[in-house]
C-alpha positions as a Python dict, from the first residue, in 0.01 Angstrom:
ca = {
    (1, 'X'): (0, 0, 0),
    (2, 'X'): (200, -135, 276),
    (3, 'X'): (167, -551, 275),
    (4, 'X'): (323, -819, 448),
    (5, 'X'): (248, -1229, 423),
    (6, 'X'): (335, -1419, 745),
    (7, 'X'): (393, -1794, 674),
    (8, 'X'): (614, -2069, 788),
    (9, 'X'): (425, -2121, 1119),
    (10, 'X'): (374, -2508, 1201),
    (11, 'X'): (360, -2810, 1448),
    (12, 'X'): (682, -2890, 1603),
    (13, 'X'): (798, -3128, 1901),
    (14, 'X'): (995, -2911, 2197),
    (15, 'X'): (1367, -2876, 2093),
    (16, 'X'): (1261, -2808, 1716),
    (17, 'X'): (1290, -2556, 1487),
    (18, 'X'): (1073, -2342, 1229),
    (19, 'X'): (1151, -2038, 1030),
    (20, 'X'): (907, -1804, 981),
    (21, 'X'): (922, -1559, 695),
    (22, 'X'): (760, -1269, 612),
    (23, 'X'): (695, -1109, 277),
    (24, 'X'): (691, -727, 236),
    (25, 'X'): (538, -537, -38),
    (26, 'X'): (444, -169, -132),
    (27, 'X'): (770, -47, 34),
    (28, 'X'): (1126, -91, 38),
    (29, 'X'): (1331, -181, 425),
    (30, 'X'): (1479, 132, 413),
    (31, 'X'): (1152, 314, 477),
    (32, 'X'): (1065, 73, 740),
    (33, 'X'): (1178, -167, 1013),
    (34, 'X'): (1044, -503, 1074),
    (35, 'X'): (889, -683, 1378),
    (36, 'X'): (773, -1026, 1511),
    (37, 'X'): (528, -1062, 1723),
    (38, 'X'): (359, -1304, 1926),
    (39, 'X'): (13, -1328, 2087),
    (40, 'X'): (-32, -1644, 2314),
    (41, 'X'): (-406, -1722, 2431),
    (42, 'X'): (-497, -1524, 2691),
    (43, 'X'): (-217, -1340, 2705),
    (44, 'X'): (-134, -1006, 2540),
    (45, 'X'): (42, -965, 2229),
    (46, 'X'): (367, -908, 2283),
    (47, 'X'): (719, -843, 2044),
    (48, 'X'): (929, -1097, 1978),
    (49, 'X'): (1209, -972, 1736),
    (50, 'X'): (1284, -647, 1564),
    (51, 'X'): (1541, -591, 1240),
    (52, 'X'): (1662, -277, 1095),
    (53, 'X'): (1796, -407, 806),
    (54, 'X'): (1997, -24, 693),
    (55, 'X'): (2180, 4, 1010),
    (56, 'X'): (2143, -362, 1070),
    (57, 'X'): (2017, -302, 1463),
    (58, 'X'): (1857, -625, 1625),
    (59, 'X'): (1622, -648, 1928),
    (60, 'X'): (1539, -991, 2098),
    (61, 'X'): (1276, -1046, 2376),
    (62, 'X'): (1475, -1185, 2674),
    (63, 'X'): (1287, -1504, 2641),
    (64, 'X'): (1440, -1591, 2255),
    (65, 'X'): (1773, -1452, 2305),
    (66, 'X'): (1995, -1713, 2204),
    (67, 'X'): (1712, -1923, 2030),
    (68, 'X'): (1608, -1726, 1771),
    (69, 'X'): (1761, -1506, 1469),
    (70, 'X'): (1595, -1220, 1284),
    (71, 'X'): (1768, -1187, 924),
    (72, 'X'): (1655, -992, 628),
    (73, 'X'): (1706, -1104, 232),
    (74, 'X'): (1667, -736, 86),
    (75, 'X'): (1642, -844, -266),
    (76, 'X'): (1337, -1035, -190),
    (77, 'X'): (1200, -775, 47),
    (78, 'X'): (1173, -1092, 304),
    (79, 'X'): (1255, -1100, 651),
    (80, 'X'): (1318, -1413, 811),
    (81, 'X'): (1282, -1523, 1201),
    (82, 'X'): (1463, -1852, 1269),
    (83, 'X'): (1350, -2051, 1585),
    (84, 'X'): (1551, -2289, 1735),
    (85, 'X'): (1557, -2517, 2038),
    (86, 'X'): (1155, -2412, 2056),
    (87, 'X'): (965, -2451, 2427),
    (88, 'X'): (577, -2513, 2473),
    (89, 'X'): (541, -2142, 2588),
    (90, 'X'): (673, -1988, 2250),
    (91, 'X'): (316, -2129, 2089),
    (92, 'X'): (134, -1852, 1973),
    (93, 'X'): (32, -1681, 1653),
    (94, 'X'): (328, -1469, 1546),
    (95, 'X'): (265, -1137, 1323),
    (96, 'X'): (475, -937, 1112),
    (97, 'X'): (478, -573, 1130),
    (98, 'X'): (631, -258, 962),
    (99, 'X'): (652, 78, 1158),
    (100, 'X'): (935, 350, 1131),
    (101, 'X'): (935, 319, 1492),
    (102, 'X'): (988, -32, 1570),
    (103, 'X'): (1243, -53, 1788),
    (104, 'X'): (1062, 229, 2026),
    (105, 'X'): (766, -52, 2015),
    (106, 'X'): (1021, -334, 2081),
    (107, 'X'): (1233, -165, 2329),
    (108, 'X'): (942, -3, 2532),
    (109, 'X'): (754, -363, 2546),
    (110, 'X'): (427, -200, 2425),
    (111, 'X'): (158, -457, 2227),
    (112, 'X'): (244, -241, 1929),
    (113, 'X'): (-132, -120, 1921),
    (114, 'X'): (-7, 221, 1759),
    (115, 'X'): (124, -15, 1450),
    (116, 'X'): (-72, 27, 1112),
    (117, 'X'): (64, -293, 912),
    (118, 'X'): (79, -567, 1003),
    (119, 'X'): (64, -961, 830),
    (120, 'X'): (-212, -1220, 914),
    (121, 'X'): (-43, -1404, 1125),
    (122, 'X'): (85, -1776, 1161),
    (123, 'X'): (29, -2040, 1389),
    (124, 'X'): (319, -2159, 1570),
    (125, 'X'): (251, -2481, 1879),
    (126, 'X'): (539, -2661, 2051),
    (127, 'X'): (402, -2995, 2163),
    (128, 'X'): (591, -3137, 2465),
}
């Protein structure tokens, strides 16, 4: 079975940093790509970050370009997603997903609704 454990998420001042991380078991990265996303409330869920850790392809949202950085550690089957310089409108709960078509669900700006796996999700609020 496909698994993945979103943690990392936390409290930070505007201008701060967290790094999420998110744990993959029941597959290996070659099989799959990874994806952040974010769902704000009242707003739609919407991706954040996508990794293909083989070909080592990146996608960023427009509004974390330059802020955050998606990174894989293959022997732990962990992919990270560091967040700098963080605003009040990057709170949200951020998920982890797999899909062998991420980057059509990161490109195409779709909620990822056709996504099977995903992680539980963690918390993530920028105070101002």
């Amino acid at each position: 079975d496909v698994q993945l454990q979103a943690s990392g998420g936390g409290l930070v001042q505007a201008g701060g940093s967290l790094r999420l991380s998110c744990a993959a078991s029941g597959f290996t990265f070659d099989e799959y790509a990874i994806g952040w996303f974010r769902q704000a409330p009242g707003k739609e869920r919407e991706g954040v970050s996508c990794i293909d850790s083989v070909g080592g392809s990146t996608f960023y949202a427009d509004s974390v370009k330059g802020r955050f950085t998606i990174s894989t550690d293959n022997a732990k089957n962990t992919v990270y997603l560091q967040m700098n310089r963080l605003k009040p409108e990057d709170t949200a709960v951020y998920y982890c997903a797999a899909d062998r078509d991420m980057f059509y669900h990161c490109y195409s700006g779709d909620t990822g609704t056709d996504i099977d796996s995903w992680g539980q999700g963690t918390q993530v609020t920028v105070s101002s």
